[in-house]
N, C-alpha and C positions, 0 to 999 in steps of 0.2 A: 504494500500500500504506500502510496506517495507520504511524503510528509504534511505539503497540507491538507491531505485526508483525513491522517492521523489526528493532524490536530485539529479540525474542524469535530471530528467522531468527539470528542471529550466532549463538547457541547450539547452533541445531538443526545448523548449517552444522561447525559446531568438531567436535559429537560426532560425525558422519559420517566425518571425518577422522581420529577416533581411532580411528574401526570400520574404515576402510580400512586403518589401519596395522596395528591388533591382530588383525585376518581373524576376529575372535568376538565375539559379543555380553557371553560371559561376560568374556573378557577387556578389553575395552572398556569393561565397566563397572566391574571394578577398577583402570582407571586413573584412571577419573574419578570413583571413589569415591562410586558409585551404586548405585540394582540394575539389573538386567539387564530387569526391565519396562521401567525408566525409558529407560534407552537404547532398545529397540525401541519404545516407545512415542513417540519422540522421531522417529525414522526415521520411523513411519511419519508422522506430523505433516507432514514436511517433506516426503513425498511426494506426500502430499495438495494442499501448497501448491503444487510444482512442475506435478504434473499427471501426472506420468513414473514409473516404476517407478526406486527407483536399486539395491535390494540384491535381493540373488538368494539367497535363504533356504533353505537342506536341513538334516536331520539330523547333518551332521558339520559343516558349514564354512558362512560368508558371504563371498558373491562378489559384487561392486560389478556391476550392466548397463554398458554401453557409456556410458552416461549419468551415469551415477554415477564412471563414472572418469572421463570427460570433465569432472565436476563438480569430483572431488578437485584436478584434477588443476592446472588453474585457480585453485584458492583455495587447495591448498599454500601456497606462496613467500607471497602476503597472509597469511598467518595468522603462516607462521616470523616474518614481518618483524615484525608485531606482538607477536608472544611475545617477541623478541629485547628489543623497546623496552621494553615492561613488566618485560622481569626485569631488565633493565640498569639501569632506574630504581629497582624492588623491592633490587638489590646495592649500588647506592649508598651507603645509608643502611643504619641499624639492622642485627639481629641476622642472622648467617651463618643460613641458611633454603632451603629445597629440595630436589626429589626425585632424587638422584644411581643411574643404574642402573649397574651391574657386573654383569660377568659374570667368571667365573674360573674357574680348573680344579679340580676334586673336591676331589683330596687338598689343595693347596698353601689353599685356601678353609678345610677343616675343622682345618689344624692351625696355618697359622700367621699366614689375614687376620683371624678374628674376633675374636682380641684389640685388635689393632688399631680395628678396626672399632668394638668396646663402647667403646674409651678417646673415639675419634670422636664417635659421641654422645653421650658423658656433658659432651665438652667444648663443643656443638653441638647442644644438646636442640632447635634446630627443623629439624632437617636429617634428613629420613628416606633411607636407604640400601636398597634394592632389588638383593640378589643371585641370578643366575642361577647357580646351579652346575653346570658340564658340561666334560667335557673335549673336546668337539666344538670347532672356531674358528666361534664363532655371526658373524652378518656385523652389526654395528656400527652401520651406517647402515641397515639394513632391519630391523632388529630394535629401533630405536632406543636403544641404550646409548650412553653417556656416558663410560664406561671399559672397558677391557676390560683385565685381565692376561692375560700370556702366558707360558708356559714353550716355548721354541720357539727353532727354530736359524735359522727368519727367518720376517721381521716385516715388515707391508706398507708399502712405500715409499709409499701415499699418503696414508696418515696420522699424526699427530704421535705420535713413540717417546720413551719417556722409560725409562732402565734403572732397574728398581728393586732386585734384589738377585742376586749373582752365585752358582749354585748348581752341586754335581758331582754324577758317578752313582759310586755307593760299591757294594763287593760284602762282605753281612752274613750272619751266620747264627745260630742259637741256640747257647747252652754247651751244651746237651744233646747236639743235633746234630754238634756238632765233636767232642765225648769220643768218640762212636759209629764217627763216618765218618771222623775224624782231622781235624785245619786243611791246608790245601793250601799246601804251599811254595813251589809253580811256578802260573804260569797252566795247562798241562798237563796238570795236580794236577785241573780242573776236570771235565775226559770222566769220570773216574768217581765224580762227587757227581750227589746230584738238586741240580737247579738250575732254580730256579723265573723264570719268563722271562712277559715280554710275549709274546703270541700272533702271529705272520707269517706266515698261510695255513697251508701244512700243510708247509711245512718246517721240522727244527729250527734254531734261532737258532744262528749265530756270535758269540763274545764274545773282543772285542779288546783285550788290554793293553798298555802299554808300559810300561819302567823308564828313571828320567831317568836310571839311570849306564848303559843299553845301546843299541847304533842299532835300529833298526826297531819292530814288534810284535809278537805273537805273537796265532793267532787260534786257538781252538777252536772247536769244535761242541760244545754243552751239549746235554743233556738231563733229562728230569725229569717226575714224572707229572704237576705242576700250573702250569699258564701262566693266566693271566688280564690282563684289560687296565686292573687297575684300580691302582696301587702301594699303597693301602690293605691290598688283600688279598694281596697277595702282599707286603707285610709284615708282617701277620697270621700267613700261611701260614708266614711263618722264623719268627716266634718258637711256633708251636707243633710245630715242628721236621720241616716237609716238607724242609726241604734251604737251600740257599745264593741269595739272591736280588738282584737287580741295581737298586735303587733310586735315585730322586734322594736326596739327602743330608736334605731338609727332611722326607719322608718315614720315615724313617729315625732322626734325631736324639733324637727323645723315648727310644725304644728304647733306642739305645745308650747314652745318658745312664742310664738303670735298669739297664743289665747284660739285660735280656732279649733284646740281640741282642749279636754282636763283632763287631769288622772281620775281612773277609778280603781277603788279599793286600794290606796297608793299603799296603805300598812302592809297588805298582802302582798305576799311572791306569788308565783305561779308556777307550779310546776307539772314537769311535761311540756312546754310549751316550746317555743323557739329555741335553738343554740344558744348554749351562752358563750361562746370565742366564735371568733370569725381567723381563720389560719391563711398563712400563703404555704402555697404547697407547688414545688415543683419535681419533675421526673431526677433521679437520679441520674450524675453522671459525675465520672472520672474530671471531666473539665465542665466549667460552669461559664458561659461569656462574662466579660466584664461588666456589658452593660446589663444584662441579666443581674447580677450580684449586686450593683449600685444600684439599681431601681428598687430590689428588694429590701436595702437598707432603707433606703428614700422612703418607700410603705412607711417601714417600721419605726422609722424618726416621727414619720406626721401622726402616726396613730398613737404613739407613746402614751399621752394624755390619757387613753382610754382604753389603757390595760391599768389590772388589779397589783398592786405588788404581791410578789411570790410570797407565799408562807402564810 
C-alpha cells in the first residue's frame, strides 16, 4: 500500500470507531465535527479499500456486519492507547483544553450545575462541556461520558465516586394553598390534603416521617389528582396551588427563598424519600484527562457549602 494510503487508512479506520460507538451517522458526525456526507463518504472509502461490507445501513439505525465488528473490535484498545499518549502529552503543557461529556439529572442540571458550569468556561475558554440531560442512569462506558452526577441512594462500586453535595427531601406548599386547606400539624394532617407525589404504578404513595424528639415513624397514604415524574413540575404544580408536594431541597430552594412556596411539617424528616448526597461518578481508568480532573475539583469547590462535615 502506498504511503498516502497508509496514512489517509488511520482516519478512515478512527471515524469507523466513532460510528460504532455513536450507532449514527448523524451522531458521529457531530462528534467529529463534520457532516454526515463526510463521515458516510469516508465509510464507504474504507470499504472499498477492505473489499468487505463493514456497516449495515437502514432508515432508523447503523449496525457494524460481522466484519466490521470484528474490525472495531481489534483497533479499539490501539487507538484508546494512542488517544491516551496524545492527550497526556497535549495536558502536559499549555492551556486547560478538551471535550469533557456529563451527563446529569433534569432538574439538579437546570437549577443549580449551569452556573457552575458558565463560571467553568469563562475560566477555561478552551475547554468545551457536552451535557446530556436525563434523569435515566445512562451507562458511562457505553455511552462514552466522562462524568456523570448522580442523585441516588447507591452508586456503582466499579467506578470512581467522589461526593459532591449532601441534599434532603423537604414537604412544601403555596400561601394560597395552606390559607384554603389549612398547614398540617401532624404527619396524619397529610390523608386529607392533595398531595402531589412521584408516580409508583397504580398505587397511591406512602409518605414517611419521623421527629428527632419521638421513636419510630409514622406512615401515611397520600393522595392527590397530580403525580408526575419530573420534581420540576411538581414544583410548578405547588406553587400554583394543586396541593402539598414532596421534593429534593435543591428543587425547591429558589421557591422558598421568594415566598412562592412554605415548608410543611418543617420539625419533621422524611424518610424514604429523595437521596440524600448527590455524587460525581466517573468510569475508571489508569489515566484521567486533565480537564476531566479540574472540572471535577471545580464541582466540588462550588458545592463545598452544601456538604455535611464528616463524623
Amino acid at each position: 500500500m502506498k504511503k498516502s494510503h497508509a496514512d489517509a487508512l488511520w482516519v478512515h479506520l478512527h471515524w469507523l470507531i466513532v460510528l460504532a460507538e455513536q450507532k449514527s451517522f448523524t451522531r458521529a458526525a457531530e462528534q467529529l465535527e463534520v457532516s454526515k456526507a463526510a463521515v458516510s463518504q469516508k465509510i464507504k472509502q474504507l470499504e472499498a479499500l477492505a473489499g468487505v461490507s463493514l456497516v449495515q445501513r437502514t432508515t432508523r439505525s447503523v449496525r457494524l456486519t460481522e466484519a466490521g465488528k470484528k474490525l472495531v473490535e481489534e483497533l479499539r484498545q490501539p487507538f484508546e492507547q494512542i488517544e491516551q499518549h496524545f492527550n497526556a502529552l497535549r495536558d502536559a503543557s499549555g492551556p486547560l483544553r478538551g471535550v469533557i461529556r456529563v451527563t446529569a439529572p433534569v432538574a439538579f442540571a437546570r437549577q443549580q450545575l449551569l452556573e457552575p458550569v458558565r463560571q467553568f468556561l469563562r475560566q477555561y475558554p478552551e475547554v468545551r462541556i457536552q451535557l446530556e440531560v436525563s434523569d435515566q442512569l445512562l451507562s458511562l462506558a457505553s455511552e462514552g461520558y466522562d462524568l456523570a452526577i448522580r442523585h441516588s441512594h447507591r452508586v456503582p462500586d466499579t467506578h470512581v465516586v467522589l461526593p459532591l453535595c449532601d441534599t434532603k427531601t423537604v414537604l412544601v406548599a403555596a400561601p394560597e394553598y395552606l390559607r384554603q386547606a389549612g398547614n398540617p400539624q401532624h404527619p396524619q394532617d397529610l390523608a386529607r390534603h392533595d398531595c402531589l407525589y412521584y408516580p409508583r404504578g397504580n398505587e397511591l404513595p406512602h409518605w414517611k416521617l419521623s421527629h428527632p424528639q419521638t421513636a419510630g415513624s409514622v406512615s401515611v397514604a397520600v393522595k392527590g389528582g397530580f403525580a408526575t415524574n419530573n420534581s420540576e413540575s411538581i414544583r410548578d404544580a405547588a406553587i400554583s396551588g394543586l396541593g402539598i408536594a414532596m421534593l429534593p431541597d435543591f428543587s425547591a430552594r429558589a421557591a422558598l427563598a421568594s415566598g412562592q412556596l412554605l415548608p410543611v411539617l418543617e420539625d419533621w424528616q422524611v424518610d424514604g424519600g429523595f437521596a440524600d448526597k448527590i455524587w460525581l461518578v466517573r468510569p475508571y481508568s489508569a489515566r484521567v484527562p486533565r480537564a476531566v480532573t479540574v472540572f471535577s475539583h471545580w464541582l466540588q469547590e462550588c458545592f463545598r457549602a452544601q456538604r455535611r462535615p464528616a463524623g
